[in-house]
C-alpha positions in Angstrom: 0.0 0.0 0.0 1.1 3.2 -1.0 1.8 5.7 2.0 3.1 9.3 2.3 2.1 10.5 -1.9 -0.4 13.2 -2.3 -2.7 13.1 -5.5 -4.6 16.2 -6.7 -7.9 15.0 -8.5 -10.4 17.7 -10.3 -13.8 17.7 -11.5 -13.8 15.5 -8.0 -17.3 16.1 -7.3 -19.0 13.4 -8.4 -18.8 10.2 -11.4 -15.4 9.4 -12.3 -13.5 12.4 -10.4 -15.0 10.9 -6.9 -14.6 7.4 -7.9 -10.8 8.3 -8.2 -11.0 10.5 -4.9 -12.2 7.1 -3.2 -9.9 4.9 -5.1 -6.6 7.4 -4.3 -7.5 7.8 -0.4 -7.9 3.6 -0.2 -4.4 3.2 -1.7 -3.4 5.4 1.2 -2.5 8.8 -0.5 -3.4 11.7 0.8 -5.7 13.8 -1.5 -6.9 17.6 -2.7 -10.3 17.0 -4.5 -11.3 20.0 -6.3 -14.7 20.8 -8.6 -17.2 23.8 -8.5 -18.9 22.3 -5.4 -16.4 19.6 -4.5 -17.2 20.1 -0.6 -20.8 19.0 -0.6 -20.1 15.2 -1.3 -16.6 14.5 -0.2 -15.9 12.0 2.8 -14.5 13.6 5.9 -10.7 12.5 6.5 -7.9 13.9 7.7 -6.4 13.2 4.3 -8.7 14.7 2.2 -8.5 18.5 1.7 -11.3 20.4 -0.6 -10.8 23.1 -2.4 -13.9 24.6 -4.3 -13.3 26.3 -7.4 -14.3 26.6 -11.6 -11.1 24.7 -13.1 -11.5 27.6 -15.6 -10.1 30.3 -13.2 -6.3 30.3 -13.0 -7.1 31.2 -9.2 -8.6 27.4 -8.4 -5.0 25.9 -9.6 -3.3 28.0 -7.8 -5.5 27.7 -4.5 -5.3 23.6 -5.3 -1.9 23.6 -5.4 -1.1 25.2 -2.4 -3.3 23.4 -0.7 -1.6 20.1 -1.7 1.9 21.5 -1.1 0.8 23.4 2.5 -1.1 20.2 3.8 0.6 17.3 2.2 4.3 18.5 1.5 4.3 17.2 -2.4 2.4 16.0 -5.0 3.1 13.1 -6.3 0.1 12.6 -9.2 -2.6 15.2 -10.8 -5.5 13.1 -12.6 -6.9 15.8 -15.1 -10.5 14.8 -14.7 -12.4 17.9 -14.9 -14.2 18.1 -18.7 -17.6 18.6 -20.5 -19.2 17.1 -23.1 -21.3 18.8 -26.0 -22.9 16.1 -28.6 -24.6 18.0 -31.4 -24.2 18.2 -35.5 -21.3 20.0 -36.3 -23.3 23.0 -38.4 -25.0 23.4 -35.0 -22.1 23.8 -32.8 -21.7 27.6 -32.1 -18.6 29.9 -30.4 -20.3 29.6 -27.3 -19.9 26.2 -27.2 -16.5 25.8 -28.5 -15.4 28.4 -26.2 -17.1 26.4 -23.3 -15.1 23.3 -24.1 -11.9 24.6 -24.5 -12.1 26.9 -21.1 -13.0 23.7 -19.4 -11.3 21.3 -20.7 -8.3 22.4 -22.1 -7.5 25.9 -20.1 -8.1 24.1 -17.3 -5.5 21.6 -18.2 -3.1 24.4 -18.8 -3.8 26.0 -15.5 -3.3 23.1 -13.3 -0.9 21.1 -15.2 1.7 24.1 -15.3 2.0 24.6 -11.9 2.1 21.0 -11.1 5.0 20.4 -13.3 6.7 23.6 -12.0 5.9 21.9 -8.3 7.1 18.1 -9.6 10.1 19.5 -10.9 11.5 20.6 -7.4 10.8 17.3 -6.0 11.9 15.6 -8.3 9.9 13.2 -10.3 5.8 12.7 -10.5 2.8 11.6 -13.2 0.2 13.5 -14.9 -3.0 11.3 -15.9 -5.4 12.8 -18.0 -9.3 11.6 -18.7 -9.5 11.9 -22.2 -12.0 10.0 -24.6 -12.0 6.9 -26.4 -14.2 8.7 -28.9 -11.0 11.0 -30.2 -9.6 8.4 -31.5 -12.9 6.0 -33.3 -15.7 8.1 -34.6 -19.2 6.3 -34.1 -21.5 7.3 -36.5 -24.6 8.8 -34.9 -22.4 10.0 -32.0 -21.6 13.8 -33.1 -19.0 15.2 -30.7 -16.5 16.4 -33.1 -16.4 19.5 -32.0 -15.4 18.2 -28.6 -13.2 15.7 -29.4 -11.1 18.6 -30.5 -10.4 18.6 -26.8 -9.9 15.2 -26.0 -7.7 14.7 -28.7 -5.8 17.7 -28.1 -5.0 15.9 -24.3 -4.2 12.8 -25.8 -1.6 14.3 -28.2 -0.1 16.8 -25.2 0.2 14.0 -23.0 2.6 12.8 -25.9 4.5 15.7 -26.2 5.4 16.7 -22.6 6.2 12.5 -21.6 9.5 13.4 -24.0 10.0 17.3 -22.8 10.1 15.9 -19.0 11.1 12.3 -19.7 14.8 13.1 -18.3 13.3 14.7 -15.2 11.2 11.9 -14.1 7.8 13.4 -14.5 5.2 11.0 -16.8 2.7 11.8 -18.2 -0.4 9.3 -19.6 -4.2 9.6 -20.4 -7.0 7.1 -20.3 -9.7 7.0 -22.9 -12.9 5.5 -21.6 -15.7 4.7 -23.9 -18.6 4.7 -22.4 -19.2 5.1 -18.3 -21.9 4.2 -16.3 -22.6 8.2 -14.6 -24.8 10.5 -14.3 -23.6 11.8 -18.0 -25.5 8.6 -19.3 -28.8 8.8 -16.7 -31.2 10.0 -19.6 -29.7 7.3 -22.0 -31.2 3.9 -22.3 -28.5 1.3 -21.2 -29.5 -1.1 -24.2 -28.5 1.7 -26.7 -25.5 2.6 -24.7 -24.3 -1.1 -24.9 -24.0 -0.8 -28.7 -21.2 1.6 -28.5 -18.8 -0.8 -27.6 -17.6 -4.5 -29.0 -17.8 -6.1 -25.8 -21.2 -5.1 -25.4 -21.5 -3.8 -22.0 -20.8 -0.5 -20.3 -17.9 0.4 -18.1 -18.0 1.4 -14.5 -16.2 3.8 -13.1 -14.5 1.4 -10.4 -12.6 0.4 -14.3 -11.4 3.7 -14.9 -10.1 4.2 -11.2 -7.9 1.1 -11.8 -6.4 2.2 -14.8 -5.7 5.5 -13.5 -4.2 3.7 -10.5 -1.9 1.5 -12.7 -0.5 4.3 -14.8 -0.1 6.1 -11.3 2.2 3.4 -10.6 3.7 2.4 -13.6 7.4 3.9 -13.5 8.3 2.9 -17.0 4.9 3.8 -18.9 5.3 7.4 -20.1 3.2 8.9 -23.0 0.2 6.4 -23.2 -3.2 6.8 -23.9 -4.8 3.6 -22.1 -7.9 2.8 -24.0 -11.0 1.6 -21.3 -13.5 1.5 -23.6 -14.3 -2.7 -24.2 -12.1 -2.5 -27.7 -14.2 0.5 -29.1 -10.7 2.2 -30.4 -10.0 -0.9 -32.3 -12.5 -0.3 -35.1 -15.5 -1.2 -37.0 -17.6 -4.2 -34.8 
């Protein structure tokens, strides 16, 4: 069991980002949770710190970071959870939208991830895990998110790019892709339809995403992978 390691988890307030808040303080880290209105359904423990905050506003990464530093010492992993998802056609997606999902989910990666590094760097040595999609990487026709797997794709190819810029200093960085995730982004869909969307046929839980974030957080030689957790739906046609 891990002990002493601090992990920094956003959009923790409820779906994946608590599952991995749960999942983090069982494997005996420490953890700063942050989301708009993180503090209303966290756990109470002595290592558990919440810090409320948009993930759009360079302020919450800053206020998160200290937190983690100030209460914990270090940070030893920051899962980028914190995203939205717009499914429309792709004549109807408008500025407002686009603007939405690259505040949210790719500002907000910025914000957080810089000062992270710049904190990991001092240590040395730490891992970056971000929730991307399996969706950027296999259109589904009838599914029409392009415009925000501009996003999600965009993660998957920084994570890429900064595993070789920081590779020497011991800092890795990976994503995981689910496909579909039984949360309450899904509540209005029917589960039969849902099913369809990947090979295997079923839908994941988020307990499956918490253990592949939890393997890449431990993982000393993976470094610039984007772990599909989506039942094969990045392989192809099915």
């Amino acid at each position: 069991m891990t002990r002493n390691k601090t992990a920094i988890v956003t959009g923790a307030q409820q779906g994946i980002g608590a599952g991995l808040v749960d999942g983090f303080l069982k494997e005996g880290y420490s953890v700063v949770a942050t989301s708009l209105r993180a503090s209303g359904s966290s756990p109470t423990t002595p290592n558990l710190v919440v810090v409320d905050g948009d993930i759009r506003d360079q302020e919450t990464a800053a206020k998160t970071v200290e937190a983690a530093v100030t209460h914990f010492g270090t940070i030893d992993v920051l899962v980028n959870n914190a995203g939205i998802y717009i499914t429309k056609p792709f004549t109807e997606f408008t500025t407002s939208d686009f603007n939405s999902l690259v505040s949210v989910n790719l500002l907000g990666f910025l914000h957080m991830t810089q000062l992270v590094v710049k904190q990991m760097l001092r240590q040395p040595a730490g891992c970056v895990i971000s929730i991307s999609a399996a969706l950027a990487d296999n259109p589904i026709a009838g599914v029409n998110g392009s415009v925000s797997m501009i996003t999600k794709g965009g993660l998957n190819t920084i994570t890429r790019h900064l595993a070789i810029e920081y590779a020497k200093q011991g800092i890795r960085f990976n994503a995981v892709a689910p496909g579909v995730v039984d949360t309450p982004l899904h509540k209005e869909s029917p589960k039969e339809e849902l099913q369809t969307l990947q090979p295997m046929g079923s839908i994941a839980e988020v307990r499956d995403v918490v253990e592949a974030v939890l393997y890449l957080s431990r993982a000393r030689q993976v470094t610039g992978e984007v772990l599909h957790v989506d039942g094969g739906a990045h392989g192809g046609r099915w």
